[in-house]
Backbone of each chain as nested JSON, in Angstrom:
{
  "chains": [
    {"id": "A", "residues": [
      {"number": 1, "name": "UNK", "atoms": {"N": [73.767, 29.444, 14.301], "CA": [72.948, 28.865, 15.377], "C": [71.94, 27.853, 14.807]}},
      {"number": 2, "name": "UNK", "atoms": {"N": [71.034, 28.473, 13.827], "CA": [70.206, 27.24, 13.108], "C": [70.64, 26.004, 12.85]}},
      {"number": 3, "name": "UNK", "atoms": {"N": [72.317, 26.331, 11.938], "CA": [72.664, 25.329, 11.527], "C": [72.944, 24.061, 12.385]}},
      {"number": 4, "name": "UNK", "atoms": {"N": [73.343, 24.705, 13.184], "CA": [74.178, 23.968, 14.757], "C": [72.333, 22.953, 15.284]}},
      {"number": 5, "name": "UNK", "atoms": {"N": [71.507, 23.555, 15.062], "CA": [70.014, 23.108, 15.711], "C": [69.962, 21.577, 14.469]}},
      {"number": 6, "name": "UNK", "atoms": {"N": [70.463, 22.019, 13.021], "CA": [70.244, 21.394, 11.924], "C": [71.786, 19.407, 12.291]}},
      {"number": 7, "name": "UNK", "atoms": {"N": [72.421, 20.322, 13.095], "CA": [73.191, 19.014, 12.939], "C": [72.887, 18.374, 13.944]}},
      {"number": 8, "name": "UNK", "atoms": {"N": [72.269, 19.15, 15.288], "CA": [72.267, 18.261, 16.521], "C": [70.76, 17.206, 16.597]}},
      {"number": 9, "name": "UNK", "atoms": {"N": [70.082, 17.743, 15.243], "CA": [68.766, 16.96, 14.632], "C": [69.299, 15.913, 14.54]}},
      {"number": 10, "name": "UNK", "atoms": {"N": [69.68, 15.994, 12.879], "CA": [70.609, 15.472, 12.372], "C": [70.849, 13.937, 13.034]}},
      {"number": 11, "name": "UNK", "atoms": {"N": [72.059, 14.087, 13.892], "CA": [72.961, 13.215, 14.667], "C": [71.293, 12.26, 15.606]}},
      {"number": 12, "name": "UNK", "atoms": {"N": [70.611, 13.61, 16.396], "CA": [69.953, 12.002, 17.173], "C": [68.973, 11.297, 15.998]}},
      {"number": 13, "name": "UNK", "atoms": {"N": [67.823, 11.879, 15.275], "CA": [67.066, 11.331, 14.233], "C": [68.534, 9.679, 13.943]}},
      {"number": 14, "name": "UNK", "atoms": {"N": [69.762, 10.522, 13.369], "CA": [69.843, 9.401, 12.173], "C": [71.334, 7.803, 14.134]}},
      {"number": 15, "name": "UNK", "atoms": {"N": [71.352, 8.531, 14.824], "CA": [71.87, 7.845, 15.62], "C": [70.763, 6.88, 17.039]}},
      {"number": 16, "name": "UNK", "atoms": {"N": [69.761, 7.723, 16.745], "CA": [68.294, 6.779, 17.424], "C": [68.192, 5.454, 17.07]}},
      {"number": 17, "name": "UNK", "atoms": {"N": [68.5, 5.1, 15.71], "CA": [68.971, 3.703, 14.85], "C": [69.597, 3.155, 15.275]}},
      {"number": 18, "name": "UNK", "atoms": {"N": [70.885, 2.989, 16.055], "CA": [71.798, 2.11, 16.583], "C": [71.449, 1.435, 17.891]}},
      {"number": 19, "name": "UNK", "atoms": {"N": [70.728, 2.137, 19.072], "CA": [70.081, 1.232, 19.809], "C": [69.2, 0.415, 19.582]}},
      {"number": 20, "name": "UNK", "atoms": {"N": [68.162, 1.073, 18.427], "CA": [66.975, -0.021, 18.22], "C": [67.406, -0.924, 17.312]}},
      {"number": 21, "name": "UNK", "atoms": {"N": [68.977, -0.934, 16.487], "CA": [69.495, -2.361, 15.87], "C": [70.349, -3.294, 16.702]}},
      {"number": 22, "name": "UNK", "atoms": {"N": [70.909, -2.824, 18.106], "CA": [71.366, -3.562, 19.065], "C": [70.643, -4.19, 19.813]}},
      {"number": 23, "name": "UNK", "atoms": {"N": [69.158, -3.406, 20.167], "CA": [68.348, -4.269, 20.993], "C": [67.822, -5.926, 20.33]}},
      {"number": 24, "name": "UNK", "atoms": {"N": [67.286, -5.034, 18.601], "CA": [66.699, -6.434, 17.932], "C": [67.701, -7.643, 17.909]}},
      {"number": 25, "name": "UNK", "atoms": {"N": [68.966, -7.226, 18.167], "CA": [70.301, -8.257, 18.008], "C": [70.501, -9.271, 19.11]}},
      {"number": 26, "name": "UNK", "atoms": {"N": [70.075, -8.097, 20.315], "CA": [70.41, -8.658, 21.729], "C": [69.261, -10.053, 22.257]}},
      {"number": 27, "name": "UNK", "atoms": {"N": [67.98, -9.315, 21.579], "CA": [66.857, -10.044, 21.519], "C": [66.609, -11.398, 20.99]}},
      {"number": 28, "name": "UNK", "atoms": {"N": [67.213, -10.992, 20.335], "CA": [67.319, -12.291, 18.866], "C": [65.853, -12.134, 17.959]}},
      {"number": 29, "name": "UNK", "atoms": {"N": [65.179, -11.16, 17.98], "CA": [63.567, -11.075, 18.026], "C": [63.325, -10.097, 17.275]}},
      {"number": 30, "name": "UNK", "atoms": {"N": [62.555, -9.742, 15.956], "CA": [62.036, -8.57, 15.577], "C": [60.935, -8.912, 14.993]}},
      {"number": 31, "name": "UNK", "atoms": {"N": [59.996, -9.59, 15.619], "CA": [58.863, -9.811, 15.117], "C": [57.96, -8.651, 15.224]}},
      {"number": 32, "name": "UNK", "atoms": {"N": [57.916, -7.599, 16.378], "CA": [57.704, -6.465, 16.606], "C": [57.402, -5.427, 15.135]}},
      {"number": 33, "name": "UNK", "atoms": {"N": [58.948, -5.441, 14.591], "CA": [59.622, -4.701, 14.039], "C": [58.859, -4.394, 11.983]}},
      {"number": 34, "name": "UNK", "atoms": {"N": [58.197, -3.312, 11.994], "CA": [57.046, -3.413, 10.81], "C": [58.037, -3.456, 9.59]}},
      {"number": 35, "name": "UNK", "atoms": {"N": [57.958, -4.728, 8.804], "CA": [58.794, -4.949, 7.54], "C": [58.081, -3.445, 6.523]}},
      {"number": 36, "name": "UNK", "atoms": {"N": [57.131, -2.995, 6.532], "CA": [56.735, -1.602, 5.468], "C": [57.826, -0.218, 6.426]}},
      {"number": 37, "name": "UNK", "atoms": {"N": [57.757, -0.053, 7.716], "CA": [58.461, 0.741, 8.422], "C": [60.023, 0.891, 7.433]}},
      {"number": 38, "name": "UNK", "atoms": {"N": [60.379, -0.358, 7.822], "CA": [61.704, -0.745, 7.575], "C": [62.429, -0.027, 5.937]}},
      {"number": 39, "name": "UNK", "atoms": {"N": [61.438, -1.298, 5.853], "CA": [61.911, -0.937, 3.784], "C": [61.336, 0.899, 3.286]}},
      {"number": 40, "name": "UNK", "atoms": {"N": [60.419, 1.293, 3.904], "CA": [60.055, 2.616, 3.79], "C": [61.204, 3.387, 4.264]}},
      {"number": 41, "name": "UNK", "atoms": {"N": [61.412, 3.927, 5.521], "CA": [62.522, 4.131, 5.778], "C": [63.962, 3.97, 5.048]}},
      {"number": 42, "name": "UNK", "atoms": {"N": [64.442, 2.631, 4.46], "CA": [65.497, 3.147, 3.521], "C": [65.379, 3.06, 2.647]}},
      {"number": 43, "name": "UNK", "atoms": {"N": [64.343, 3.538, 2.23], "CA": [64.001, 3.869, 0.679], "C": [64.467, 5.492, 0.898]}},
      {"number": 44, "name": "UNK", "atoms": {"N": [63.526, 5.925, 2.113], "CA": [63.314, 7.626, 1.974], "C": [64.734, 8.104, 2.24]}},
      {"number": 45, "name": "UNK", "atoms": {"N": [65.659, 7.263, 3.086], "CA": [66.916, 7.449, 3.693], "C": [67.939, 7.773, 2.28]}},
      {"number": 46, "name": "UNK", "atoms": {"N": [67.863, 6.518, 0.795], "CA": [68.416, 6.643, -0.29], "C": [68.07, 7.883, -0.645]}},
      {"number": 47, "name": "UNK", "atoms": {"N": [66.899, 8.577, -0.625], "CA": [66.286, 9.817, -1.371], "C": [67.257, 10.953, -0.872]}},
      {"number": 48, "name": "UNK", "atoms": {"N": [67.339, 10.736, 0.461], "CA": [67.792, 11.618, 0.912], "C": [68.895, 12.053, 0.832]}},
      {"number": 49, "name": "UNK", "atoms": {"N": [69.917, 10.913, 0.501], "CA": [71.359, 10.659, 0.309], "C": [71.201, 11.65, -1.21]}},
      {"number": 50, "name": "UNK", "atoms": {"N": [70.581, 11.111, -1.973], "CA": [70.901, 11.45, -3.187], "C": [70.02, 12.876, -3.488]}},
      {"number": 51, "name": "UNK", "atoms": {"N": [69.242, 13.581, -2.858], "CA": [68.713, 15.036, -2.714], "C": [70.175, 15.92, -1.979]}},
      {"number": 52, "name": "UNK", "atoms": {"N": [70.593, 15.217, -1.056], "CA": [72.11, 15.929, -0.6], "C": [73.255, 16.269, -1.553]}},
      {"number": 53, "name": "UNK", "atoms": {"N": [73.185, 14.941, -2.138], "CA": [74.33, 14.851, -3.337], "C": [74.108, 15.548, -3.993]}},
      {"number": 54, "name": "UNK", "atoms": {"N": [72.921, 15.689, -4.743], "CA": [72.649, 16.534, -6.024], "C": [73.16, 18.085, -5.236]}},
      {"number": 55, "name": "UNK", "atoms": {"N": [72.76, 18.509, -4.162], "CA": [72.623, 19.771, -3.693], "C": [74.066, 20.345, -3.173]}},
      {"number": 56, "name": "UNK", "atoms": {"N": [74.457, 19.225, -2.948], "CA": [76.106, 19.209, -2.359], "C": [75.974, 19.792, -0.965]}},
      {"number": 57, "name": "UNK", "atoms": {"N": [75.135, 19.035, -0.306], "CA": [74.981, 19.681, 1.455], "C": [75.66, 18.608, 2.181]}},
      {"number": 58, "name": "UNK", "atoms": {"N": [76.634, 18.636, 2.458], "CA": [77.805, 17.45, 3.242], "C": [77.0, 17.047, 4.57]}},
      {"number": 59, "name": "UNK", "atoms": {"N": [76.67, 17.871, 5.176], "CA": [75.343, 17.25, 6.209], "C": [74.765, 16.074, 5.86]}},
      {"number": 60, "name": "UNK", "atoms": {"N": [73.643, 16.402, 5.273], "CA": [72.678, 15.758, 4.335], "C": [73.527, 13.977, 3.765]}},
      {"number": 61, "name": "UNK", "atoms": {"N": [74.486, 14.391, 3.252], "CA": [75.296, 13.172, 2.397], "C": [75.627, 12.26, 3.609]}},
      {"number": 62, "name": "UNK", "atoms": {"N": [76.592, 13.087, 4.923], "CA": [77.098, 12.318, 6.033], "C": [76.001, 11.314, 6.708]}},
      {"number": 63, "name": "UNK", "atoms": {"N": [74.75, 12.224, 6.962], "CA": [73.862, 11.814, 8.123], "C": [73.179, 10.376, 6.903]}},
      {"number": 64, "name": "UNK", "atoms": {"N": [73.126, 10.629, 5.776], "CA": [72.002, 9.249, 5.372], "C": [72.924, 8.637, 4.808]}},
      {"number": 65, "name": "UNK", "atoms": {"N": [73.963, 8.666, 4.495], "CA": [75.259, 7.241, 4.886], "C": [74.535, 6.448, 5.84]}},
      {"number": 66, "name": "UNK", "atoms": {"N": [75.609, 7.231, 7.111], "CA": [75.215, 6.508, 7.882], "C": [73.888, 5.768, 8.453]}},
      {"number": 67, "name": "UNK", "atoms": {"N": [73.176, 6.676, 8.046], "CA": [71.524, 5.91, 8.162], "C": [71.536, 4.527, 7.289]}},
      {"number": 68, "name": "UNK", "atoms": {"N": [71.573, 4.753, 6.013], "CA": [71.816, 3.777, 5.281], "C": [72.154, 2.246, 6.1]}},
      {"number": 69, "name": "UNK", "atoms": {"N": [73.437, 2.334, 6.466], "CA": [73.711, 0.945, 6.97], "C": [72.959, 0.951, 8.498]}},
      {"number": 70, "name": "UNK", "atoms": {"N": [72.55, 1.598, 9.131], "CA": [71.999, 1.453, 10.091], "C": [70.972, 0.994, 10.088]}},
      {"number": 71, "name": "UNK", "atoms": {"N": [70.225, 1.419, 8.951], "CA": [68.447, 0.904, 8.336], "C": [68.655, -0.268, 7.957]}},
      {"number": 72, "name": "UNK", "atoms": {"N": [69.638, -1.116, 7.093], "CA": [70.026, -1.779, 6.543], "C": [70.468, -3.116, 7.434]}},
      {"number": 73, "name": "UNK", "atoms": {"N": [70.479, -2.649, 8.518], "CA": [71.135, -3.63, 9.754], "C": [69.995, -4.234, 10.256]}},
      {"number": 74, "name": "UNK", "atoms": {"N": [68.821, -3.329, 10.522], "CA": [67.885, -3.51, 11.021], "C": [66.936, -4.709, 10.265]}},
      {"number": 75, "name": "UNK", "atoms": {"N": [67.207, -4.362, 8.6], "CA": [66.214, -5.086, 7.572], "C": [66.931, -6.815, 7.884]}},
      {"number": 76, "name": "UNK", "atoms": {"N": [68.369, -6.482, 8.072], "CA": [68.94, -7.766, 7.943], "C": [68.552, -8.17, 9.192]}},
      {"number": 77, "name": "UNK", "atoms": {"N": [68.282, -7.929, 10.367], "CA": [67.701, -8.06, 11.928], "C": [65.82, -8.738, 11.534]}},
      {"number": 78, "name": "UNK", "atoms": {"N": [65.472, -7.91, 11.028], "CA": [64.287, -8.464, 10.777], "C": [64.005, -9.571, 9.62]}},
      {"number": 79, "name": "UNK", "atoms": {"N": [64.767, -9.751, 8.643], "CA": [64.772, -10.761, 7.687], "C": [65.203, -12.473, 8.562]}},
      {"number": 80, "name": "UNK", "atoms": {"N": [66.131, -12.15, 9.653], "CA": [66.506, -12.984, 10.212], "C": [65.95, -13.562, 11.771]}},
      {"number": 81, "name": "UNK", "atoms": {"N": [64.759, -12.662, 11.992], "CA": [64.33, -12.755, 13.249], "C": [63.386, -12.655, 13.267]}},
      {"number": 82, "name": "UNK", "atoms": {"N": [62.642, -11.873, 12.719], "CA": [61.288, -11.552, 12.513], "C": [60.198, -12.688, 12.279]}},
      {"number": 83, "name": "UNK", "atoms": {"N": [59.417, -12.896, 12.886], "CA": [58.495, -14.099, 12.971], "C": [59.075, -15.38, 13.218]}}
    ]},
    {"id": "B", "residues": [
      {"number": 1, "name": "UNK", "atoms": {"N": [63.256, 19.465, -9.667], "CA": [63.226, 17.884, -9.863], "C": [63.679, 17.295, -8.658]}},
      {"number": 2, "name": "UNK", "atoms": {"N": [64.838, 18.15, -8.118], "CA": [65.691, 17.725, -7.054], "C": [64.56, 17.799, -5.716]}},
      {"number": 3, "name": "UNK", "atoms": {"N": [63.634, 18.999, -5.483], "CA": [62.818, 19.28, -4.784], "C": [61.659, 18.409, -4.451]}},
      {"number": 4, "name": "UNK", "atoms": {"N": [60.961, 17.817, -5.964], "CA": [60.656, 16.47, -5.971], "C": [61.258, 15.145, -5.093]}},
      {"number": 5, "name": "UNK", "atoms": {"N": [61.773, 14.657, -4.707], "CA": [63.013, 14.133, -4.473], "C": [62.948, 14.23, -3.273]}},
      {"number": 6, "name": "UNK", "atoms": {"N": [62.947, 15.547, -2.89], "CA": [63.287, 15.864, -1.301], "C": [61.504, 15.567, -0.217]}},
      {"number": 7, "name": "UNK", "atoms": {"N": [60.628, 15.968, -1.121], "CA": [59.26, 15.872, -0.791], "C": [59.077, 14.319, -0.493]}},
      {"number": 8, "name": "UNK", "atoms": {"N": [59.312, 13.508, -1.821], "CA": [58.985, 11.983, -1.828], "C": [59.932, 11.177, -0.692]}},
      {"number": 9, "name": "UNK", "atoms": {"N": [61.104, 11.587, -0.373], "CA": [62.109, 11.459, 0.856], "C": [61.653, 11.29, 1.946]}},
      {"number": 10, "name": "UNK", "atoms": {"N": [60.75, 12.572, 2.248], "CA": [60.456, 13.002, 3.536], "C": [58.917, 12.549, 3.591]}},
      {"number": 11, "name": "UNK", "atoms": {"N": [57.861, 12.258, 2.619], "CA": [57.039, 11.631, 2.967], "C": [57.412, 10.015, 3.254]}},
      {"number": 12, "name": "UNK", "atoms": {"N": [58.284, 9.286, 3.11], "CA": [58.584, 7.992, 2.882], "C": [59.238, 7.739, 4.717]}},
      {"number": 13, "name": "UNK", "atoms": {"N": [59.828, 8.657, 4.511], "CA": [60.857, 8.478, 6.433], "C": [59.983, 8.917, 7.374]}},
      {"number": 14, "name": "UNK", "atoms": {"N": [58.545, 9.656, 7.004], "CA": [58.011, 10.189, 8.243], "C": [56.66, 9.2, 8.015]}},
      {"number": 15, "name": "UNK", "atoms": {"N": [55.988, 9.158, 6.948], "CA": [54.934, 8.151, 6.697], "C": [55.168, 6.151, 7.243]}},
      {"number": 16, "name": "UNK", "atoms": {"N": [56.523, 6.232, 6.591], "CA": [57.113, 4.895, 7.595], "C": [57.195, 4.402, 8.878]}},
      {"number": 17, "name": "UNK", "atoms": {"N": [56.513, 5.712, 9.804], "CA": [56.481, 5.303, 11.412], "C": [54.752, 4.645, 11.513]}},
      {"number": 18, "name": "UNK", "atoms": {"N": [54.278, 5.071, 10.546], "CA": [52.809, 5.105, 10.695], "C": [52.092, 3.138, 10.858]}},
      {"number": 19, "name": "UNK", "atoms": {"N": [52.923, 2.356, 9.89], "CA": [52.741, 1.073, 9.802], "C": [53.703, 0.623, 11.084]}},
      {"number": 20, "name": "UNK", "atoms": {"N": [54.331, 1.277, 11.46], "CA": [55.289, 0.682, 13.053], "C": [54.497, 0.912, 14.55]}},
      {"number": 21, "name": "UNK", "atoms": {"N": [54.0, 1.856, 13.987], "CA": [53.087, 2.518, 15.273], "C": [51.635, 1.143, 15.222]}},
      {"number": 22, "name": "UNK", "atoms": {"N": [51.191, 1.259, 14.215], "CA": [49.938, -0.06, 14.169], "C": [50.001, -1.163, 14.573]}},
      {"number": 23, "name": "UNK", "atoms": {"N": [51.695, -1.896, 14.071], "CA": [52.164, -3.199, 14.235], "C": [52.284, -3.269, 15.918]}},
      {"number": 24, "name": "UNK", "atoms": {"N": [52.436, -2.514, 16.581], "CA": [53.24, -2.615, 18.245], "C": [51.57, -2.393, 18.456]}},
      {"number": 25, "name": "UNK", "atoms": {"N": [50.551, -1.208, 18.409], "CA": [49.251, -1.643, 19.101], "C": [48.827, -3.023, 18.955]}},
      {"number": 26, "name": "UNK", "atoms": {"N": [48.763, -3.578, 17.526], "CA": [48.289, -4.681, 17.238], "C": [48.739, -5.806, 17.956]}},
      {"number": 27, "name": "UNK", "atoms": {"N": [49.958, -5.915, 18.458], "CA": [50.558, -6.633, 18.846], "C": [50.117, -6.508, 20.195]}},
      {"number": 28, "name": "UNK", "atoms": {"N": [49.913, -5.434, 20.545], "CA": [50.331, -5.284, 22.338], "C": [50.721, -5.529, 22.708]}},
      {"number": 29, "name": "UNK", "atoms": {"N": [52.194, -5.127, 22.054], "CA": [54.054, -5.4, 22.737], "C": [54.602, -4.833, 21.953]}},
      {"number": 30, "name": "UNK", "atoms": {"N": [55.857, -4.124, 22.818], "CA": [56.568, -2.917, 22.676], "C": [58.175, -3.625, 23.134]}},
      {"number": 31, "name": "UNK", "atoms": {"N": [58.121, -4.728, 23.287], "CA": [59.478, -4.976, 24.049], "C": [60.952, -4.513, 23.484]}},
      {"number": 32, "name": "UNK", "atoms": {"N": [60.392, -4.824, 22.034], "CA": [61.524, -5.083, 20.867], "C": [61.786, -3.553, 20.712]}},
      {"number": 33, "name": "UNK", "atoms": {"N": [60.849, -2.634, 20.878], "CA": [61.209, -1.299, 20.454], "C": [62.163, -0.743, 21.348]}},
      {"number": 34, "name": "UNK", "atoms": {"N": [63.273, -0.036, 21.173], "CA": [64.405, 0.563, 22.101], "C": [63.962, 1.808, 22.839]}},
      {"number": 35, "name": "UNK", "atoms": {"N": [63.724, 2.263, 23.923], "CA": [63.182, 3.786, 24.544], "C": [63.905, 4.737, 23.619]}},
      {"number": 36, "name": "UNK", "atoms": {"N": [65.659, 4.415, 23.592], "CA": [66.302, 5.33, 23.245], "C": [65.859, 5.936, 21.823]}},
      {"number": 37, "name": "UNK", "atoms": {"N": [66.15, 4.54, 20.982], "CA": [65.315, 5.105, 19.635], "C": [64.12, 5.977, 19.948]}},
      {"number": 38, "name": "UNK", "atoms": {"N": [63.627, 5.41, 20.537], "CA": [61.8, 6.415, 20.791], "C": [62.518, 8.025, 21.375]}},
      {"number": 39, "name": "UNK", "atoms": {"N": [62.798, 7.888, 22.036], "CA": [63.375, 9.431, 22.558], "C": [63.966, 10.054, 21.508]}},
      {"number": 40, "name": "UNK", "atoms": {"N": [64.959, 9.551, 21.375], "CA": [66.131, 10.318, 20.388], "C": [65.494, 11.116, 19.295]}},
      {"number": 41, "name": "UNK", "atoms": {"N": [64.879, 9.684, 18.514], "CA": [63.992, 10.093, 17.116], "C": [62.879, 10.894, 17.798]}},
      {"number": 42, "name": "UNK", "atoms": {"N": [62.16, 11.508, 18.853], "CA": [61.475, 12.176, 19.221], "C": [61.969, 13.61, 19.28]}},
      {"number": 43, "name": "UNK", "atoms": {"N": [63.026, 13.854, 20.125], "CA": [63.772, 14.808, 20.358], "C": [64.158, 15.539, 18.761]}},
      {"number": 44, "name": "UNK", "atoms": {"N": [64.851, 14.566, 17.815], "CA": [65.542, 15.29, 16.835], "C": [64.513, 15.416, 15.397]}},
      {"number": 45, "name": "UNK", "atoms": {"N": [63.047, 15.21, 16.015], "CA": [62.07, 15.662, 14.857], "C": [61.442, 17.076, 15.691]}},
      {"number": 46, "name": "UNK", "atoms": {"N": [61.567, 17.178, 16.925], "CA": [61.317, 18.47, 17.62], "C": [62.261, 19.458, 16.735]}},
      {"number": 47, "name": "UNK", "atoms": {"N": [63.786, 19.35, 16.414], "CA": [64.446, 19.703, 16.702], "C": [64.316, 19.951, 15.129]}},
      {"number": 48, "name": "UNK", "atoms": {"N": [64.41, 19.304, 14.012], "CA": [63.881, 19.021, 12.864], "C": [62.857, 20.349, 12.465]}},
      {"number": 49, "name": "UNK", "atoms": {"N": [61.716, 20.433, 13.299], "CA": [60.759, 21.281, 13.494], "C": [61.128, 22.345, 13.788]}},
      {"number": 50, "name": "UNK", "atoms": {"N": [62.009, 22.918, 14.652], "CA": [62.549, 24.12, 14.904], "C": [63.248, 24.762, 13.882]}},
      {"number": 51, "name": "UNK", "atoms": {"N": [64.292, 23.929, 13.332], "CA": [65.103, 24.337, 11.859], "C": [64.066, 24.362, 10.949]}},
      {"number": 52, "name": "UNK", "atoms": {"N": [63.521, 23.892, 10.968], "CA": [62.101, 24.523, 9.111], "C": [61.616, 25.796, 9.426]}},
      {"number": 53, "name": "UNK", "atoms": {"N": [61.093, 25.853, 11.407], "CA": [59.979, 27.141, 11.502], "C": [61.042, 28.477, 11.194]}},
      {"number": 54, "name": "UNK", "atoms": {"N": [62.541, 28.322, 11.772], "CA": [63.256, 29.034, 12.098], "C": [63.425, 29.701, 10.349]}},
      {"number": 55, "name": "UNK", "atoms": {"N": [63.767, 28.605, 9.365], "CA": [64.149, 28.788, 8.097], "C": [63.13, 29.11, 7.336]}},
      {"number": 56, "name": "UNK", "atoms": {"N": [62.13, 28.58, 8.064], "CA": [60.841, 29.075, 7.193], "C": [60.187, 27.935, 6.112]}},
      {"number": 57, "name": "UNK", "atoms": {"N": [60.425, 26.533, 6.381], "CA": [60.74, 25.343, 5.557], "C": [59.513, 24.347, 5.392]}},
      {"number": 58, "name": "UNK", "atoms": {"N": [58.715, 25.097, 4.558], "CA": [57.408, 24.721, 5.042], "C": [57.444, 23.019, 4.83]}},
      {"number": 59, "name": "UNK", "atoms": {"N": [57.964, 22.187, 3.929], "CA": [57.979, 20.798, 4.16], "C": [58.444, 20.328, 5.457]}},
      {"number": 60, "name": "UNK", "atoms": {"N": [60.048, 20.985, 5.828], "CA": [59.842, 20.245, 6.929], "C": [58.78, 20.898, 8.237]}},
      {"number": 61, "name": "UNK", "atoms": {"N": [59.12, 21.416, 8.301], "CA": [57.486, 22.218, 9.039], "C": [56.528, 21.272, 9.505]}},
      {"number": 62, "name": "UNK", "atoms": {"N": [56.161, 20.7, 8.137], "CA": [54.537, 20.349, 7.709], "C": [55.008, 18.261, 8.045]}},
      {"number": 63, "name": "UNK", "atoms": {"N": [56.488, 18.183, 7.634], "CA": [57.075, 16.971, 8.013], "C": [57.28, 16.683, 9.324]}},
      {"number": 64, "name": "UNK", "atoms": {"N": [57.75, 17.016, 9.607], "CA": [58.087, 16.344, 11.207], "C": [56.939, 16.858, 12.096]}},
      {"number": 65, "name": "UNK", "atoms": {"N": [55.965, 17.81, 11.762], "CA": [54.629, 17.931, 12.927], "C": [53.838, 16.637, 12.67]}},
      {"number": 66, "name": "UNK", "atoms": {"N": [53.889, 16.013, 11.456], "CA": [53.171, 14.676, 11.484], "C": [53.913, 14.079, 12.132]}},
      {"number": 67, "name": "UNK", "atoms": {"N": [55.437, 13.849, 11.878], "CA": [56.38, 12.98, 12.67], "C": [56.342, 13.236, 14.214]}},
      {"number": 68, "name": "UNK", "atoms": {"N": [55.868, 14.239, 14.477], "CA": [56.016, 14.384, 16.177], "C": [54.891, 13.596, 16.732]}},
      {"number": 69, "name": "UNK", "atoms": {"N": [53.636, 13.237, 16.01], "CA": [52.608, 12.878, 16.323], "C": [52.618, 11.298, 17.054]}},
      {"number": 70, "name": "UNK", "atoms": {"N": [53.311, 11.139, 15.511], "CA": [53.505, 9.559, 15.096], "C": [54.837, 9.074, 16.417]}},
      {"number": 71, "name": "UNK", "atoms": {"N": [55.686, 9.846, 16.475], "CA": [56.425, 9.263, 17.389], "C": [56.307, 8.896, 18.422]}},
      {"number": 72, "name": "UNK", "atoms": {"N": [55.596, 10.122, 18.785], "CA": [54.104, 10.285, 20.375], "C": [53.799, 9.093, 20.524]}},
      {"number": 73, "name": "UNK", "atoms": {"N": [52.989, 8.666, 19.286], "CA": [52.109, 7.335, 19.343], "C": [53.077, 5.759, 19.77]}},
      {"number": 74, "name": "UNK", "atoms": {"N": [54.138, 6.013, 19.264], "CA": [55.25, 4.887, 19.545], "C": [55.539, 4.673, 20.955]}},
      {"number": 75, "name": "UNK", "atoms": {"N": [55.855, 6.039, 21.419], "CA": [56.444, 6.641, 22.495], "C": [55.312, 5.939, 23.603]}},
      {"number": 76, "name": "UNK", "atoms": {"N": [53.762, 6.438, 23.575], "CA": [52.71, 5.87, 24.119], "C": [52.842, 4.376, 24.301]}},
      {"number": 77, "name": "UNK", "atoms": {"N": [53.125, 3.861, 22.813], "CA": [52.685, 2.301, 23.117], "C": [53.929, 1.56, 23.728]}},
      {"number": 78, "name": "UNK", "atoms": {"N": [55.249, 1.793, 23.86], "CA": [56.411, 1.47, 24.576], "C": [56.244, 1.767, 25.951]}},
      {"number": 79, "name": "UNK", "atoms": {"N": [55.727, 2.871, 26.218], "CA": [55.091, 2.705, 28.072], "C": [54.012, 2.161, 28.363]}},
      {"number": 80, "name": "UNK", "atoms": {"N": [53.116, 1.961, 27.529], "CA": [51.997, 0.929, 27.675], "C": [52.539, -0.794, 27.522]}},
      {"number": 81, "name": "UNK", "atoms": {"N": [53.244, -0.588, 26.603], "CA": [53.082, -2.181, 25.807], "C": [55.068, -2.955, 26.557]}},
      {"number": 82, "name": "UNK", "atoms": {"N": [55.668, -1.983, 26.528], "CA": [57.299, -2.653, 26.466], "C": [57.221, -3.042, 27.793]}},
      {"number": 83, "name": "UNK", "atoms": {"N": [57.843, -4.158, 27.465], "CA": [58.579, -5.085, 28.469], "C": [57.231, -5.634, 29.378]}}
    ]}
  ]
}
């Protein structure tokens, strides 16, 4: 049961990312969007990847993948839009 | 070491809302921010919070009750400030 609480976290935390990189897209606009947020975020997202790995929790490894390029979408959204 | 790791992770992904939350007051505009993101990532640090109390996990515990705060604060300035 926990675990099940642990993936359905999981999924919205690291899938909350895909609307807010479609909107900045749709927008054309991320001036909003805090360049320290950003780069903080996949910094902690790498940590996390690689605290999974070491631990071998397939959760953990799946969910900050995918974060990864999702954070990563966003930086390229704001490098290109931002101000 | 690995535990290290997991601490510096989770201060970096939850401390990272804190400069996003400033940038949108400062601004006084929220347009760019997505609701969904705001919800989602709201919902799955609740949810985040439940799996530590349940496990007993005092980082995340002690992590995502700041993160619930901070999201609040996002959450606030997107019905104040978006669109």
């Amino acid at each position: 049961m926990t675990e099940y609480i642990g993936y359905i976290a999981g999924f919205l935390t690291t899938f909350a990312m895909l609307p807010q990189v479609l909107r900045v897209y749709r927008l054309k606009s991320a001036r909003e969007i805090s360049i320290i947020f950003n780069t903080s975020i996949l910094l902690g997202v790498v940590l996390w990847l690689v605290y999974g790995a070491v631990l071998g929790l397939v959760p953990l490894i799946v969910w900050n993948s995918i974060g990864i390029g999702l954070v990563s979408l966003l930086l390229l959204a704001k490098l290109k839009y931002g101000r």
